[in-house]
C-alpha positions as YAML, in Angstrom:
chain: A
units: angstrom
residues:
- id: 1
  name: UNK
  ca: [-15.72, 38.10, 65.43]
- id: 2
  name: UNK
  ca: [-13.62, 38.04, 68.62]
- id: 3
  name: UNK
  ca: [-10.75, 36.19, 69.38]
- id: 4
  name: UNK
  ca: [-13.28, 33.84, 71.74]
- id: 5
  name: UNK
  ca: [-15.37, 32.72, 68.80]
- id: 6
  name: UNK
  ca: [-12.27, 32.52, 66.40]
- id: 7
  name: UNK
  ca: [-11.46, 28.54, 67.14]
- id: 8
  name: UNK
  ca: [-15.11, 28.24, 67.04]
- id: 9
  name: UNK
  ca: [-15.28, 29.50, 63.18]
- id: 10
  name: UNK
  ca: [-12.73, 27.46, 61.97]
- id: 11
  name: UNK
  ca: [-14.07, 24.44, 63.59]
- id: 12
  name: UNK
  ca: [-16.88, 25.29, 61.74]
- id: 13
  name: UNK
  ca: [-15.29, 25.48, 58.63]
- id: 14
  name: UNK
  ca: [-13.60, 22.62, 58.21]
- id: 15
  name: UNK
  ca: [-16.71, 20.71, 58.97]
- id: 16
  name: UNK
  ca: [-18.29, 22.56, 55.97]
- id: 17
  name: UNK
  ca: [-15.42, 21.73, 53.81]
- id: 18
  name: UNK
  ca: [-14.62, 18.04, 54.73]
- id: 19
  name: UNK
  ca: [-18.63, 17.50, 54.05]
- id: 20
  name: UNK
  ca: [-18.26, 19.35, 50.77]
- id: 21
  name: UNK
  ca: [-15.78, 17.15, 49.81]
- id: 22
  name: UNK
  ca: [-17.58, 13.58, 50.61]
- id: 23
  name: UNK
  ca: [-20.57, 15.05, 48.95]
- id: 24
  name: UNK
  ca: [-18.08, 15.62, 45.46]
- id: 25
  name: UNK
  ca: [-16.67, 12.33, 46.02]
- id: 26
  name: UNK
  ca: [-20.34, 10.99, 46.23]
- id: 27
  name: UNK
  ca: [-21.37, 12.34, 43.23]
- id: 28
  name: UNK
  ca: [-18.00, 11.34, 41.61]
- id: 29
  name: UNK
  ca: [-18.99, 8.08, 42.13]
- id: 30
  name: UNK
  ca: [-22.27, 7.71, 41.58]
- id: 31
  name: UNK
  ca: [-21.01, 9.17, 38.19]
- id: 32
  name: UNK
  ca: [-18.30, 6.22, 37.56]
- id: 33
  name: UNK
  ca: [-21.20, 3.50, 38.35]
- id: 34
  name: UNK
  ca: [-23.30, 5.25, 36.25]
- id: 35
  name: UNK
  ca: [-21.19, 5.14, 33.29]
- id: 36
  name: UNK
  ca: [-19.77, 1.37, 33.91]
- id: 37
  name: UNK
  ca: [-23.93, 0.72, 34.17]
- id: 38
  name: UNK
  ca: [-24.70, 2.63, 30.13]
- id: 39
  name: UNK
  ca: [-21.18, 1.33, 28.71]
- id: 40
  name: UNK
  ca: [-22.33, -2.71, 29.88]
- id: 41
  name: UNK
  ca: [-25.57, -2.31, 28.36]
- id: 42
  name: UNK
  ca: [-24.57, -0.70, 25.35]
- id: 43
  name: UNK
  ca: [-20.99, -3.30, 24.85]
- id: 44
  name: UNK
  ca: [-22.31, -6.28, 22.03]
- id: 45
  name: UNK
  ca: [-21.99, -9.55, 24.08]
- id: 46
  name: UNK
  ca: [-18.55, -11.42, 23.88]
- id: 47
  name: UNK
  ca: [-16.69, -8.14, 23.37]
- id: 48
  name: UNK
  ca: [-13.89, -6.85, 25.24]
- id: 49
  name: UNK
  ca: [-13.99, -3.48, 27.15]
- id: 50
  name: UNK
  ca: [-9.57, -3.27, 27.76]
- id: 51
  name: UNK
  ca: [-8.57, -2.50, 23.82]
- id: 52
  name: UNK
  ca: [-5.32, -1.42, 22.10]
- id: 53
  name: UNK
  ca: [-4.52, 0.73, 19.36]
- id: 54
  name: UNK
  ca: [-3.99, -0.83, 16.15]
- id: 55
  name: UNK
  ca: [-1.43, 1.34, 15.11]
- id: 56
  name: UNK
  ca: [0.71, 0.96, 18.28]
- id: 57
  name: UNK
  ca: [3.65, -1.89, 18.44]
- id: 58
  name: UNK
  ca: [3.63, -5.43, 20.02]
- id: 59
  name: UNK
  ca: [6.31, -6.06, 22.43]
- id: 60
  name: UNK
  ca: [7.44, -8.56, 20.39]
- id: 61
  name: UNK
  ca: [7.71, -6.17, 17.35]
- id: 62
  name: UNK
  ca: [10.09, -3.59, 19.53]
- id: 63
  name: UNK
  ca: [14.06, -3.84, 19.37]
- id: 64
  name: UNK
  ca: [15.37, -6.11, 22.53]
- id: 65
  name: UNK
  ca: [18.69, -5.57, 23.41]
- id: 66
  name: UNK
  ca: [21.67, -5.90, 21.35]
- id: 67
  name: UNK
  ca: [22.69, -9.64, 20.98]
- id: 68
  name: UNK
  ca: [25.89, -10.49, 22.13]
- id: 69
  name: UNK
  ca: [26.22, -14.29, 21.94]
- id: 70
  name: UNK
  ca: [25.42, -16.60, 19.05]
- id: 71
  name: UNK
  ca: [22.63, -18.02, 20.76]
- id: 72
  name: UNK
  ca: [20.57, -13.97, 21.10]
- id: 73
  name: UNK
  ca: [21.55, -13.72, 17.46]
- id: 74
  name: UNK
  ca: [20.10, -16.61, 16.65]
- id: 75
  name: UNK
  ca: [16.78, -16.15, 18.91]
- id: 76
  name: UNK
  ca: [16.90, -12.45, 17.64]
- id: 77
  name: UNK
  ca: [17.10, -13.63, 13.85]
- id: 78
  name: UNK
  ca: [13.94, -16.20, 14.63]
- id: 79
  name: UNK
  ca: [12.10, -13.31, 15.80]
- id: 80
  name: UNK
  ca: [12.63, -11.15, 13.12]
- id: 81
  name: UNK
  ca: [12.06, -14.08, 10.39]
- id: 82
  name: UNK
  ca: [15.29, -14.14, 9.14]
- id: 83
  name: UNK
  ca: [17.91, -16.77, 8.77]
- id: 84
  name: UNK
  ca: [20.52, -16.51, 11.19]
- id: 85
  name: UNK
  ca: [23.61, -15.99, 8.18]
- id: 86
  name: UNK
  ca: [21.58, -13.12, 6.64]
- id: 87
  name: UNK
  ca: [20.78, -11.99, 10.16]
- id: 88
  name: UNK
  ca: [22.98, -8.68, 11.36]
- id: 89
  name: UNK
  ca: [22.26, -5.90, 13.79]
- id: 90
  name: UNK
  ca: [23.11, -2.65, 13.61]
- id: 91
  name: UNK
  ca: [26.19, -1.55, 15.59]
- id: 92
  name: UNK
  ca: [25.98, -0.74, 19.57]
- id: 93
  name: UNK
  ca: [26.78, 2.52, 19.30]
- id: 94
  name: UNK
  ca: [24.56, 3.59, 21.82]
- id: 95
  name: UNK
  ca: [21.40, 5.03, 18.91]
- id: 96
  name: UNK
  ca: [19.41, 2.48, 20.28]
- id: 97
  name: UNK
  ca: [19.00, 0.12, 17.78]
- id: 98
  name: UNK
  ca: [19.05, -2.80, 19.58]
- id: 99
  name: UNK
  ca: [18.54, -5.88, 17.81]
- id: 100
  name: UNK
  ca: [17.22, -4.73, 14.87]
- id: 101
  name: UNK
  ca: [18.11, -6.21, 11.48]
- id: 102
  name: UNK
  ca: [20.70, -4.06, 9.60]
- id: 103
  name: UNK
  ca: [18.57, -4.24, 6.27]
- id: 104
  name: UNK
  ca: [20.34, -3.73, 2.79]
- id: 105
  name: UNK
  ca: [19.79, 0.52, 1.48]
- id: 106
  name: UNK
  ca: [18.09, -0.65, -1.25]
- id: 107
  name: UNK
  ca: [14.78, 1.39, -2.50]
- id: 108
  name: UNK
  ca: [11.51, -0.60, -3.27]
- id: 109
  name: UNK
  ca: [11.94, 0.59, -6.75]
- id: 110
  name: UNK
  ca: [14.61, -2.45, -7.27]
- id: 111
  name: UNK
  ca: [11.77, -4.69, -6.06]
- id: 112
  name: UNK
  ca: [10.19, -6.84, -8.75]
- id: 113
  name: UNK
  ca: [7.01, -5.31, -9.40]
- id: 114
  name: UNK
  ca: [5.43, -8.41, -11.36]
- id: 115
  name: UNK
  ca: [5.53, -10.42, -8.29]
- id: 116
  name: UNK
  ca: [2.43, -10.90, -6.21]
- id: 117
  name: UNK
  ca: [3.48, -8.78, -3.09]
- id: 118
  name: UNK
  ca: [1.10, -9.29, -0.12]
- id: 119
  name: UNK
  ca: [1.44, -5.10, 0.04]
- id: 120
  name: UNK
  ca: [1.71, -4.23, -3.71]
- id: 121
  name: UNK
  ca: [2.11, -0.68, -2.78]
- id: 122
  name: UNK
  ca: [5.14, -0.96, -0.89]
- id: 123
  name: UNK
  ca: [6.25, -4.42, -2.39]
- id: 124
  name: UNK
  ca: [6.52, -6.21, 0.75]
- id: 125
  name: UNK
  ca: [5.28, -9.30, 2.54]
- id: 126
  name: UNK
  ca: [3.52, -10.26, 5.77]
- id: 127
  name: UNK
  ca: [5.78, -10.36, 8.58]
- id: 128
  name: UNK
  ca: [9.10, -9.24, 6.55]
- id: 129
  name: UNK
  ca: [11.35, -6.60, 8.31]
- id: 130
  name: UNK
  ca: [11.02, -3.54, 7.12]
- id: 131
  name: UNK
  ca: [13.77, -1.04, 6.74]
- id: 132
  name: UNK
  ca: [14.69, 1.31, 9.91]
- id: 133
  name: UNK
  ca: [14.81, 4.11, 7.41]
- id: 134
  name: UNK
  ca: [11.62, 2.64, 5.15]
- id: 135
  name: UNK
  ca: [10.52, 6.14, 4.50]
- id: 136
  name: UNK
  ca: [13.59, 7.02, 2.78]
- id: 137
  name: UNK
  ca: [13.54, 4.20, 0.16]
- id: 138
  name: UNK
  ca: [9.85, 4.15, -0.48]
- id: 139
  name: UNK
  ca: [8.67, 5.02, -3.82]
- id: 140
  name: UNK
  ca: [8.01, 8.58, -4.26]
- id: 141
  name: UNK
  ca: [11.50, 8.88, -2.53]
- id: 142
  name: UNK
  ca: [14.93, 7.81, -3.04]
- id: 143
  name: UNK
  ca: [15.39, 5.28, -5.91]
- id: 144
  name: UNK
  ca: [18.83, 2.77, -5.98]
- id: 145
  name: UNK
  ca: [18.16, 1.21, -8.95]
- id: 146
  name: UNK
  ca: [21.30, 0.73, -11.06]
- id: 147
  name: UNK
  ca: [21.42, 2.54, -13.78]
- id: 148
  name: UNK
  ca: [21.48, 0.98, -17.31]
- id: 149
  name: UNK
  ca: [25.11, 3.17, -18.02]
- id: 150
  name: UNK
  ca: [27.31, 2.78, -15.34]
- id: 151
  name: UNK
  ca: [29.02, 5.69, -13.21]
- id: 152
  name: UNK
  ca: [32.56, 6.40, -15.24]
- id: 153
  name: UNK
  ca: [30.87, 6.25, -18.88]
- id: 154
  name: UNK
  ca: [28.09, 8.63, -17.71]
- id: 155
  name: UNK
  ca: [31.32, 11.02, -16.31]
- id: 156
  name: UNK
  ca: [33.31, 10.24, -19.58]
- id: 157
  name: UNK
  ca: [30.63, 11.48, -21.72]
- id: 158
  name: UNK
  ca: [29.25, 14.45, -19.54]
- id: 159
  name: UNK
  ca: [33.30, 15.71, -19.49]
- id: 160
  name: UNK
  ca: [33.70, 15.40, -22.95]
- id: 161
  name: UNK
  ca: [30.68, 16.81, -24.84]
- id: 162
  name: UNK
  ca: [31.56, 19.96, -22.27]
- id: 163
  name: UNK
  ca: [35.18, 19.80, -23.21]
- id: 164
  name: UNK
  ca: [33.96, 20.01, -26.98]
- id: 165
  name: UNK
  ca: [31.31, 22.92, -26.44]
- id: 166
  name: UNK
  ca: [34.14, 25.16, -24.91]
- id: 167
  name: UNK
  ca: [36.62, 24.44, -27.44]
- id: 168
  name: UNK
  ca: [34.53, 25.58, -29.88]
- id: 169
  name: UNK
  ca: [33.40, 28.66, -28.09]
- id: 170
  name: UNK
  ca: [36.77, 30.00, -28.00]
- id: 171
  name: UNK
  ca: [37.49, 28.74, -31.86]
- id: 172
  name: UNK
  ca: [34.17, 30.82, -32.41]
- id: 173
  name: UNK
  ca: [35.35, 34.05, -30.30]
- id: 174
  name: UNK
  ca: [38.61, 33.85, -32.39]
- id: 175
  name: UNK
  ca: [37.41, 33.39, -35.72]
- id: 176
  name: UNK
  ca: [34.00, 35.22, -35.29]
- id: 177
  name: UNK
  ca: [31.37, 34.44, -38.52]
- id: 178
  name: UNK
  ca: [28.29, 35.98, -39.58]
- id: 179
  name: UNK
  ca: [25.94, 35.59, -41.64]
- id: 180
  name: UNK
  ca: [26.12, 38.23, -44.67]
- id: 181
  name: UNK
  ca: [23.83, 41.57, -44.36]
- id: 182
  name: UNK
  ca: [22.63, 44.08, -46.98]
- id: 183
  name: UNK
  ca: [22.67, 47.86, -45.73]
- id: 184
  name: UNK
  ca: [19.66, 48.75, -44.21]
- id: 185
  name: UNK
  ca: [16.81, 49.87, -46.51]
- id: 186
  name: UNK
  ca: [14.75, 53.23, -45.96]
- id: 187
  name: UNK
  ca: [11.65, 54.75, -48.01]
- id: 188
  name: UNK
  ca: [11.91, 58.14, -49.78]
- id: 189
  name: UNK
  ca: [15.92, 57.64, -51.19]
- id: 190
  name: UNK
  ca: [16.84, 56.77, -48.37]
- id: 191
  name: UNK
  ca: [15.44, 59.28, -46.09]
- id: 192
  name: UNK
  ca: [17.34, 61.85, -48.68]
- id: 193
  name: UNK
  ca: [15.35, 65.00, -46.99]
- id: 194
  name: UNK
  ca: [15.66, 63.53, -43.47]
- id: 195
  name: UNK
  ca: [18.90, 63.62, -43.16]
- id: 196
  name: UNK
  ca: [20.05, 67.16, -44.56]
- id: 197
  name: UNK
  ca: [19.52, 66.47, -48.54]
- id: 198
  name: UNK
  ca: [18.36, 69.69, -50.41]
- id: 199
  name: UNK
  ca: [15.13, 69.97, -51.45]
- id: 200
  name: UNK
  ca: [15.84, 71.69, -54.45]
- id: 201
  name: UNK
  ca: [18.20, 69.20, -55.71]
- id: 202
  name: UNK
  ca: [17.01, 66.25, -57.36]
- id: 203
  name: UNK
  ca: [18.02, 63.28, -55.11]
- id: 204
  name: UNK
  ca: [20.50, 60.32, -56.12]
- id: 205
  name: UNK
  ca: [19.18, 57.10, -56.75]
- id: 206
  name: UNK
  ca: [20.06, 54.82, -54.42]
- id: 207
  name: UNK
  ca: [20.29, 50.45, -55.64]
- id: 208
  name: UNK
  ca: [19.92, 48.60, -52.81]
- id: 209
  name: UNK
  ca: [20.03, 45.40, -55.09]
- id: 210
  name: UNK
  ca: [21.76, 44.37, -58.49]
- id: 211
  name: UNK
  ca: [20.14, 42.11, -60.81]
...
């Protein structure tokens, strides 16, 4: 090419490319109608096309800000289900809490499992608050359950019996005790030949027992 027909090319290229492009568009959408066409046929009538995940959170189920006047704590308390005296947040310590309820660390273990629980499994009713840490205190996890010996006895005892055991293992290295053993018994007198006896000599005889 010379530098006449140069302008001329590039003219003609961006007319090439610019129609290119409106013919991709085209396509694009006659691809989107096509599509909204096959999914409104094949949607059951009444249905809804917009849908949410089930799994994901209302905004009403989210943490709102932390309440700061006895009126939020009582609105925030009303949306949680709670009364407003049992009702209390988590600090604003900036972890982003919110207004979520400060629930007791108490494992579903301690939960009364004869009761009719609306979730048997976790022991837990429709619409009740569960813990911000409710993997923690599940059942295959931590369990809070009291005990049915309390802390110092359990210490008490443990101390003891091991305060016991090592008393008596240094009685026992002091005053060491066996049990009583007979000399070790060997065929053939006691191995007379074995170990040096002459063969011309009659051997001794050798009582390992007396009656």
């Amino acid at each position: 090419s010379t530098p006449d027909t140069a302008p001329a090319q590039g003219r003609l290229l961006g007319v090439a490319s610019a129609l290119a492009r409106e013919e991709m568009a085209s396509s694009g959408r006659w691809i989107r109608a096509l599509t909204r066409v096959i999914t409104k046929n094949l949607q059951p009538a009444g249905s809804c096309t917009s849908v949410r995940a089930a799994s994901g959170l209302s905004k009403d189920m989210l943490p709102g800000p932390y309440p700061r006047t006895p009126e939020e704590r009582a609105l925030a308390a009303k949306k949680y289900d709670m009364r407003v005296e049992d009702y209390e947040p988590y600090p604003d310590d900036g972890m982003g809490f919110g207004d979520y309820p400060k629930l007791p660390d108490k494992s579903q273990q301690e939960r009364d499992p004869w009761y009719s629980w609306d979730e048997p499994d976790l022991r837990r009713n429709y619409g009740e608050p569960m813990h911000w840490d409710f993997d923690m205190f599940i059942r295959n996890r931590v369990d809070t359950s009291p005990s049915p010996v309390d802390w110092n006895t359990m210490v008490k005892h443990f101390c003891g019996f091991l305060g016991f055991m090592l008393i008596m293992f240094y009685v026992g290295e002091i005053f060491p005790s066996y049990q009583p053993v007979a000399p070790k018994q060997y065929p053939y007198n006691n191995l007379y030949l074995e170990n040096g006896g002459s063969p011309d000599e009659e051997p001794p005889k050798v009582h390992n027992y007396v009656i």
